[in-house]
N, C-alpha and C positions, 0 to 999 in steps of 0.2 A: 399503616406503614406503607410506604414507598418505593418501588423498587428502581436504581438504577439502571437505567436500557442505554446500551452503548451500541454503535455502529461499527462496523469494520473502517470506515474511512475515518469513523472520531479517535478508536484506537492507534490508528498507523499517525496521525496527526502527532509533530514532536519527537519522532523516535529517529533514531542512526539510522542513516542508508550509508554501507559502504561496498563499492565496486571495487576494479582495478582500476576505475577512469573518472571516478565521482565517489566524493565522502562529504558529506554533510545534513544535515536534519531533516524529516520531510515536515516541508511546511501547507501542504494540500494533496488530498488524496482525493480519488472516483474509481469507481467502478467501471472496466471497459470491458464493454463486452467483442472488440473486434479481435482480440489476442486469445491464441489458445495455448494453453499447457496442458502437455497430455499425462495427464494421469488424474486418479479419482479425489476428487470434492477438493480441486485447486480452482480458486478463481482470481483473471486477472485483475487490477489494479494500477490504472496510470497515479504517479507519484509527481511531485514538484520540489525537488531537493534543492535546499539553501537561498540565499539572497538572489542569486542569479537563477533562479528559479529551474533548472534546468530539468528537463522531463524525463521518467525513465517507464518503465513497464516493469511489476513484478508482481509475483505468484503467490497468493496468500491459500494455505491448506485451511479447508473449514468446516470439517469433519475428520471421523477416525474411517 
């Protein structure tokens, strides 16, 4: 038996992004490491929401 291993950027792939200034799908995720959020086991995450691919930064928590 097999186990499924998924990544944070394959999970965020396909999901709503909505802002005040942007709402639509992300279509490509990566890992960035030059953004910080300050608080514990948040990592950042550049995104590429929709057709027009526009790029945003956001904070994915990944731990308790």
């Amino acid at each position: 038996m097999s186990a499924n291993i998924y990544t944070i950027e394959n999970l965020l792939l396909g999901k709503h992004y909505r802002s005040n200034t942007l709402e639509g799908e992300i279509v490509s995720a990566e890992k960035d490491p030059r953004a910080t959020f300050y608080g514990m086991n948040i990592e950042s995450y550049l995104v590429e929401i929709g057709s027009d691919r526009k790029v945003r930064t956001i904070g994915v928590k990944v731990g308790e």
